[in-house]
TIVO-2410 file (N, C-alpha, C; in nm, 3 decimals):
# residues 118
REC num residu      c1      c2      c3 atome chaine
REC   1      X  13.643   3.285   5.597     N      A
REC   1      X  13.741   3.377   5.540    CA      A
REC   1      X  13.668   3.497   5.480     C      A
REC   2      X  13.699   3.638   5.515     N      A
REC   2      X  13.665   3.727   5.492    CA      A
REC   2      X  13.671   3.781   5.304     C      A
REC   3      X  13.636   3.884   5.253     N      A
REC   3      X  13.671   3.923   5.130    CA      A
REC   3      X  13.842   4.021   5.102     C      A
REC   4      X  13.880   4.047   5.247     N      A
REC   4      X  14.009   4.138   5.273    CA      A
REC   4      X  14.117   4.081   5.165     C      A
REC   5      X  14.193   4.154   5.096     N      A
REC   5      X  14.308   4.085   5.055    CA      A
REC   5      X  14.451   4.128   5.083     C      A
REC   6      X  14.540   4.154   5.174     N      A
REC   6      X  14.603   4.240   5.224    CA      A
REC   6      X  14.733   4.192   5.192     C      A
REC   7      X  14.818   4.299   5.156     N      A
REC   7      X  14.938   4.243   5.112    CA      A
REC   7      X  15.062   4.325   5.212     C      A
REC   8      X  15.120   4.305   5.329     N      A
REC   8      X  15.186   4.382   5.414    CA      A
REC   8      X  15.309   4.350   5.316     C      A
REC   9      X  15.370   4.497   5.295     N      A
REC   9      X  15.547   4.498   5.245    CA      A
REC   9      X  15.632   4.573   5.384     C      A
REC  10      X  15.765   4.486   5.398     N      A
REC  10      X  15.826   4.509   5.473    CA      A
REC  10      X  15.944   4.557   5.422     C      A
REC  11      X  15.990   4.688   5.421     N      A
REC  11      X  16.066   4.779   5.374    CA      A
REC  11      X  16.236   4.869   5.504     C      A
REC  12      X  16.136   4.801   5.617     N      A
REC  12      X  16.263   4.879   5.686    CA      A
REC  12      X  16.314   4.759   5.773     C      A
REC  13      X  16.492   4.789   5.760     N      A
REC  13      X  16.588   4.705   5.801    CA      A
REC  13      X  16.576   4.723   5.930     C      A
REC  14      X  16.573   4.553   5.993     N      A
REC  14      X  16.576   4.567   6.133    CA      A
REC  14      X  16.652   4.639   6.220     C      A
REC  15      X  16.753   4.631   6.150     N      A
REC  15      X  16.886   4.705   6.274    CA      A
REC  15      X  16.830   4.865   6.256     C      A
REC  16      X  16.733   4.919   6.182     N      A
REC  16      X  16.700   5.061   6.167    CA      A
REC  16      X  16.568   5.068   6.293     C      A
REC  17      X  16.509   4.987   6.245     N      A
REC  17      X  16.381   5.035   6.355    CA      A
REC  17      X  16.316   4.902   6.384     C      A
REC  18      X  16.316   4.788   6.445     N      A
REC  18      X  16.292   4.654   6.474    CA      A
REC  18      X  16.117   4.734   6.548     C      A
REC  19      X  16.092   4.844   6.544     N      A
REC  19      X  15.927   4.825   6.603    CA      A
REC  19      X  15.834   4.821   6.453     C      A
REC  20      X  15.918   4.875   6.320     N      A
REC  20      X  15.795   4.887   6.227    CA      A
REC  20      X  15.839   4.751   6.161     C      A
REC  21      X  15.959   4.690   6.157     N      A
REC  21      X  15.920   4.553   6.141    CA      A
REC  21      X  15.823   4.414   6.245     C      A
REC  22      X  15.808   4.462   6.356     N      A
REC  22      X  15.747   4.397   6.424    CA      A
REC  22      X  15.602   4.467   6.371     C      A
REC  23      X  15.594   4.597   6.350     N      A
REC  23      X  15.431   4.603   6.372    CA      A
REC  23      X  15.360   4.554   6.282     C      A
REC  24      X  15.473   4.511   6.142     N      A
REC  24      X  15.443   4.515   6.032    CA      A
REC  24      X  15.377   4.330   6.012     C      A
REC  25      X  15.450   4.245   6.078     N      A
REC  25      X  15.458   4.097   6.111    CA      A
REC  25      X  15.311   4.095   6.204     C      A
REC  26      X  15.307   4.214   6.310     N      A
REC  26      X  15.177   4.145   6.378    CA      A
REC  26      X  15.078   4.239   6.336     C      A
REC  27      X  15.093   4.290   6.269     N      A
REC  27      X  14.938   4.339   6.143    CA      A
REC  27      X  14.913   4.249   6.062     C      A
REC  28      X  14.996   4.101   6.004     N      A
REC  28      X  14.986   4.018   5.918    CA      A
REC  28      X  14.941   3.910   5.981     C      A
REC  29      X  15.012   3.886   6.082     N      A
REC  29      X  14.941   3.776   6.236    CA      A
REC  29      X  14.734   3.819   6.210     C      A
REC  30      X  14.728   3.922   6.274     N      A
REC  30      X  14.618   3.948   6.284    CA      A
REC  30      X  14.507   3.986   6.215     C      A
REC  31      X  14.560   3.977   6.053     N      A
REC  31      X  14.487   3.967   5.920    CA      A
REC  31      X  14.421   3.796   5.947     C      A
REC  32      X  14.570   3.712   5.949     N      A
REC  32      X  14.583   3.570   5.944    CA      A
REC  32      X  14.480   3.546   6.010     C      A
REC  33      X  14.488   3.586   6.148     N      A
REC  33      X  14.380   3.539   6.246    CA      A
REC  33      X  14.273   3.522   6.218     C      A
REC  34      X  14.197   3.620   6.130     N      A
REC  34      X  14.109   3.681   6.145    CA      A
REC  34      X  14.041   3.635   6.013     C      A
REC  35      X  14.137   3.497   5.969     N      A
REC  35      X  14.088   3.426   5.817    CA      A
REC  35      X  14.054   3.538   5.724     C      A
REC  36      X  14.119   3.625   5.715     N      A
REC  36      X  14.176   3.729   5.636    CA      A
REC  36      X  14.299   3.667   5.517     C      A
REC  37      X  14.277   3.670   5.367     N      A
REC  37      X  14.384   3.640   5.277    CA      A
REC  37      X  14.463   3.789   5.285     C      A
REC  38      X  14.577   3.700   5.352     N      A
REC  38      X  14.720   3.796   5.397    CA      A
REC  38      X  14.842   3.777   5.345     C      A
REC  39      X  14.908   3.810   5.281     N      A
REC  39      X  15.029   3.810   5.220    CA      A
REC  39      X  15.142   3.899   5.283     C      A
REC  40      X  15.302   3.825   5.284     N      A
REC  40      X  15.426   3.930   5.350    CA      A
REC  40      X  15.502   3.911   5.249     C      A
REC  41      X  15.560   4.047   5.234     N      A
REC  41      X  15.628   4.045   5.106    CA      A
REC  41      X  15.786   4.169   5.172     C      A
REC  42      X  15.900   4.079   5.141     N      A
REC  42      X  16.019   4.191   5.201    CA      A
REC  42      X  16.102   4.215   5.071     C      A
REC  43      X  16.092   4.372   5.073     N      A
REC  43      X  16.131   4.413   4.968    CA      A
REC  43      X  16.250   4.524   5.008     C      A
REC  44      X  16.351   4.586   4.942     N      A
REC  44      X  16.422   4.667   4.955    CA      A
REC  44      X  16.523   4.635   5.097     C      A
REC  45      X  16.562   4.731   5.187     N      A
REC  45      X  16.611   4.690   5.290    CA      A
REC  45      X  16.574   4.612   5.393     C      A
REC  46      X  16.431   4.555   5.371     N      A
REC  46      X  16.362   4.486   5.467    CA      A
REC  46      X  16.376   4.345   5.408     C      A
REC  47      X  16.507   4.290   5.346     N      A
REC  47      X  16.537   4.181   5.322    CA      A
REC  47      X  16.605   4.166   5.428     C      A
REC  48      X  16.683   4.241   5.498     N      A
REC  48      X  16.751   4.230   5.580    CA      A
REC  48      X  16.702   4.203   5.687     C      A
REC  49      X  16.607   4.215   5.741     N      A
REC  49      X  16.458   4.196   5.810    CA      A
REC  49      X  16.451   4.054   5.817     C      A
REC  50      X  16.400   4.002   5.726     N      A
REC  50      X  16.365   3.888   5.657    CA      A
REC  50      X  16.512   3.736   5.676     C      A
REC  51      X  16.630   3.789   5.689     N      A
REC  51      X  16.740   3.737   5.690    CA      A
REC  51      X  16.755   3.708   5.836     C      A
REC  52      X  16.718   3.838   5.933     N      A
REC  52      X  16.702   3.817   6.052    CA      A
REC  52      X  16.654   3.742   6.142     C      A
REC  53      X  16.522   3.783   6.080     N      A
REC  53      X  16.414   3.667   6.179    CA      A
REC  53      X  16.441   3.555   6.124     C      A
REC  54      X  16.459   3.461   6.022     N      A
REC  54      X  16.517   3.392   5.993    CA      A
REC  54      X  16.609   3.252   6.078     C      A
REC  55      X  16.681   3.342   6.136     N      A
REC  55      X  16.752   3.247   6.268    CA      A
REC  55      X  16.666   3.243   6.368     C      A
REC  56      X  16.632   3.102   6.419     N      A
REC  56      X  16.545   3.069   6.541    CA      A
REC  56      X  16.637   3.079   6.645     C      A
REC  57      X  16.694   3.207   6.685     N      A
REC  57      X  16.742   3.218   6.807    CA      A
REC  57      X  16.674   3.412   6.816     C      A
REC  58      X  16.651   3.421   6.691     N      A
REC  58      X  16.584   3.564   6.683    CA      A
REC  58      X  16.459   3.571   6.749     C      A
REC  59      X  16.409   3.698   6.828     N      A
REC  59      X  16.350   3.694   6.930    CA      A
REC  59      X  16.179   3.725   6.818     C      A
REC  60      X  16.201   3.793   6.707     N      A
REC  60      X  16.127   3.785   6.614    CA      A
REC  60      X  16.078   3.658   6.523     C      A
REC  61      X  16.186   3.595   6.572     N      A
REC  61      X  16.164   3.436   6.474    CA      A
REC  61      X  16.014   3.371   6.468     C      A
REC  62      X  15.975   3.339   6.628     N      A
REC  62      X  15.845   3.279   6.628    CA      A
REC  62      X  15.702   3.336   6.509     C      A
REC  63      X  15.723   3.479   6.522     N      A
REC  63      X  15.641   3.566   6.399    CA      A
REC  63      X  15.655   3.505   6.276     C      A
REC  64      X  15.777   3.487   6.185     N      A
REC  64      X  15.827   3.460   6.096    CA      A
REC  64      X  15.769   3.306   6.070     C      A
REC  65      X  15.764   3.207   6.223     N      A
REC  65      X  15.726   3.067   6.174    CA      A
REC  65      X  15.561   3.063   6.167     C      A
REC  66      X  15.500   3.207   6.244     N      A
REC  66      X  15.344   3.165   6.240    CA      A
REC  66      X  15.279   3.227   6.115     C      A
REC  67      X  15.377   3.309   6.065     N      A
REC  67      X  15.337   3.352   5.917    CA      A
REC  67      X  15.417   3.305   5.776     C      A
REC  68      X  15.492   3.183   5.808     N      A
REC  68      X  15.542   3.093   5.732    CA      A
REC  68      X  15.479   3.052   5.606     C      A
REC  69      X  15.317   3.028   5.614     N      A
REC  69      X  15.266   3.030   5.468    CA      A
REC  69      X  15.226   3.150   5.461     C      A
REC  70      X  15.212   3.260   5.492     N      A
REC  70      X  15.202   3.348   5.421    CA      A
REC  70      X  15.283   3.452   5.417     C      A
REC  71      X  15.405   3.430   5.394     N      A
REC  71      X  15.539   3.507   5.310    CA      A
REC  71      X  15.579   3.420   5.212     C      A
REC  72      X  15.525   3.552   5.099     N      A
REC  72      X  15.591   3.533   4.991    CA      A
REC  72      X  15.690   3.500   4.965     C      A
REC  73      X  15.773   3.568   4.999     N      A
REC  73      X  15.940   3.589   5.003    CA      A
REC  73      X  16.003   3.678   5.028     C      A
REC  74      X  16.118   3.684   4.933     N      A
REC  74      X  16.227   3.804   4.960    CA      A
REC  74      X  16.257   3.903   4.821     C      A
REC  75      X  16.214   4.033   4.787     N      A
REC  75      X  16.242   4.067   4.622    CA      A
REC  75      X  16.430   3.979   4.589     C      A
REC  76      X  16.456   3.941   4.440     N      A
REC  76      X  16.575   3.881   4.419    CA      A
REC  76      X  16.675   3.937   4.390     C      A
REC  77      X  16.677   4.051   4.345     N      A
REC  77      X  16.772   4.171   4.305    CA      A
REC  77      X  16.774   4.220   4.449     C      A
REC  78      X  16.707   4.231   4.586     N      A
REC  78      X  16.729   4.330   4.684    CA      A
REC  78      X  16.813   4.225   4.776     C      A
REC  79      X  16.777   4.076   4.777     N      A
REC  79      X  16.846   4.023   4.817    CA      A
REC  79      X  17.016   4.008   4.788     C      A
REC  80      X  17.016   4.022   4.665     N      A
REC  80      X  17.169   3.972   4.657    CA      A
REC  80      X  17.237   4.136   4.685     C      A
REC  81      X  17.165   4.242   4.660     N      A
REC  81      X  17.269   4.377   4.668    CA      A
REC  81      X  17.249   4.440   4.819     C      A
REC  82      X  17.186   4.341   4.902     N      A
REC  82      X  17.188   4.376   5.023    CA      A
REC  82      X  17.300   4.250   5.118     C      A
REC  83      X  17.350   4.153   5.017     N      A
REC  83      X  17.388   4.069   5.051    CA      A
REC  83      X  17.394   3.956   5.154     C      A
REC  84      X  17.250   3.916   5.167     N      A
REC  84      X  17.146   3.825   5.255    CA      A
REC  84      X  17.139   3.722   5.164     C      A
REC  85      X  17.173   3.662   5.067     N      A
REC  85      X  17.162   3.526   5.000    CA      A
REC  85      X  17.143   3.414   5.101     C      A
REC  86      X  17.239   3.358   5.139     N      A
REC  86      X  17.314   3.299   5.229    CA      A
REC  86      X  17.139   3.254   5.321     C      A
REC  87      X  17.136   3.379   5.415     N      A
REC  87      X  17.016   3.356   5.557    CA      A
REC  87      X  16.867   3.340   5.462     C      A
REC  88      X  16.847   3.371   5.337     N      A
REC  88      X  16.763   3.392   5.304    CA      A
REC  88      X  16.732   3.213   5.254     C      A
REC  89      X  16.835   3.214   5.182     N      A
REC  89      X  16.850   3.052   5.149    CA      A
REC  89      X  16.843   2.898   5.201     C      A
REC  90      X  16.859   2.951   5.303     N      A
REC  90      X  16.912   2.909   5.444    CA      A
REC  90      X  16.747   2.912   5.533     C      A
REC  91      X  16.668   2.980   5.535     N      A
REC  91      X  16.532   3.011   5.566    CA      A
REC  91      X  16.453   2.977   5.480     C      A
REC  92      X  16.484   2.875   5.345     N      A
REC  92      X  16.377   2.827   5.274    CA      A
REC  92      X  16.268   2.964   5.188     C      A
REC  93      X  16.341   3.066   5.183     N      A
REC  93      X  16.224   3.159   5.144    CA      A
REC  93      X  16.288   3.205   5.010     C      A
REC  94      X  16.130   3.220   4.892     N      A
REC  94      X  16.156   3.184   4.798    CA      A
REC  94      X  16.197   3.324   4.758     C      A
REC  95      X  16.267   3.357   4.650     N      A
REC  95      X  16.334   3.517   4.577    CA      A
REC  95      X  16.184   3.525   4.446     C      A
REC  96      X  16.141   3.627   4.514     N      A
REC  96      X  16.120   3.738   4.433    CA      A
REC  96      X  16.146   3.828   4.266     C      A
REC  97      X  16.124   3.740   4.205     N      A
REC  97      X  16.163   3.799   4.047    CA      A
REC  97      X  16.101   3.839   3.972     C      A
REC  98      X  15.907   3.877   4.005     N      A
REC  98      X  15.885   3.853   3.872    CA      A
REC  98      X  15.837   3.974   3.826     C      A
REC  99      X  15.893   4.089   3.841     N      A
REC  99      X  15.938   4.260   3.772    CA      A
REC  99      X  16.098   4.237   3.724     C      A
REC 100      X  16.115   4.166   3.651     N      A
REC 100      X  16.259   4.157   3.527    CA      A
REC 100      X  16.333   4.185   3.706     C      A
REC 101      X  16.354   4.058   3.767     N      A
REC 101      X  16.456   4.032   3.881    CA      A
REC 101      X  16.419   4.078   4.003     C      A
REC 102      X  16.313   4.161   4.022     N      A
REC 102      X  16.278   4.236   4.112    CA      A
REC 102      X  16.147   4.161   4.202     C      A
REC 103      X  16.083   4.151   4.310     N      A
REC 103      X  15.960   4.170   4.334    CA      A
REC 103      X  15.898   4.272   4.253     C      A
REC 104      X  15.755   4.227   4.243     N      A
REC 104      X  15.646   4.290   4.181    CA      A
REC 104      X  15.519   4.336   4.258     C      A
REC 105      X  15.502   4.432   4.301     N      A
REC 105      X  15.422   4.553   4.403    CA      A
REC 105      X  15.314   4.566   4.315     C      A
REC 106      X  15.312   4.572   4.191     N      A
REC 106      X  15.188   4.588   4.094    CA      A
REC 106      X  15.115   4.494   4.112     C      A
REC 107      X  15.191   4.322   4.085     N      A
REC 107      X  15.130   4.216   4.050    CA      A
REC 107      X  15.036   4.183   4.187     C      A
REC 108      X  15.054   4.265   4.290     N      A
REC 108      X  14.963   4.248   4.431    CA      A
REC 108      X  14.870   4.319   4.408     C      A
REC 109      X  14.880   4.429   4.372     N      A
REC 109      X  14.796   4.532   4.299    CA      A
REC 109      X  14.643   4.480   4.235     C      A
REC 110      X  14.709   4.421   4.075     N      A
REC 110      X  14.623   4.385   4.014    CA      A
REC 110      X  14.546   4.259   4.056     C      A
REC 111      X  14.653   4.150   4.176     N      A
REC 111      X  14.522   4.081   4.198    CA      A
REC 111      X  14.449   4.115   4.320     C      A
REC 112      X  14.468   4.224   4.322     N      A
REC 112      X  14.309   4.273   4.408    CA      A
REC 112      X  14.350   4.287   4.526     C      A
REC 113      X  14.529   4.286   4.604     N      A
REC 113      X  14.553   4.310   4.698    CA      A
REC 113      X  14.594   4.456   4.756     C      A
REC 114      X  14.489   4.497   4.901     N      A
REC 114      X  14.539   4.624   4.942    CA      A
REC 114      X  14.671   4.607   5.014     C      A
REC 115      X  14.803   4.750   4.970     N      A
REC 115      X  14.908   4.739   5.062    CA      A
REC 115      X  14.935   4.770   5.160     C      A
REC 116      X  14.986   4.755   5.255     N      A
REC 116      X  15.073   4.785   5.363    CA      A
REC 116      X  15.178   4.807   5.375     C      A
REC 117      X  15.238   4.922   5.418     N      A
REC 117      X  15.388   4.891   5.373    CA      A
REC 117      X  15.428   4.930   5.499     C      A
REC 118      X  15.521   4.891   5.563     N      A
REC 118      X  15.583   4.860   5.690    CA      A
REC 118      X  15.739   4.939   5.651     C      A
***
């Protein structure tokens, strides 16, 4: 395992542009690979993202199961006002709270992770 610490955030809703959520999943694949400490983190409209791949009939899904330990989750405030509870819950993936309800972009920060944001 390398010294890399990479933290990819996934920010854009699939139904908007399904290539920077894909590029964003196989830049994290290929951290993984590469015994690289990689982290996925879906924040803002890219919960919706996250809700998506989610269903194993999604053509994105397989991504989602090979980076299964390493997604974080879903921020918890973006989930419920994007109204993805439900798929998110439903996908075992944990909410995001710990900026007072929010995911925390700092707390990747300070432990030493570079971002990505997708």
């Amino acid at each position: 395992m390398s010294d890399s610490k990479i933290a990819v955030v996934i920010y854009e809703p699939i139904g908007s542009d399904a290539s920077r959520v894909y590029r964003g999943l196989k830049t994290a694949l290929e951290f993984k690979q590469a015994g690289d400490n990689v982290v996925v983190v879906f924040d803002g409209s890219g919960v919706e993202s996250l809700a998506a791949i989610s269903d194993p009939s999604h053509k994105m899904n397989p991504l989602a199961v090979a980076l299964q330990d390493n997604i974080l989750g879903a921020c918890g405030f973006c989930v419920t006002s994007h109204q993805v509870s439900d798929p998110i819950a439903t996908g075992g993936w944990p909410l995001l709270t710990d900026n007072k309800g929010e995911a925390s972009i700092r707390n990747l920060v300070v432990d030493g992770y570079q971002i990505l944001n997708f």
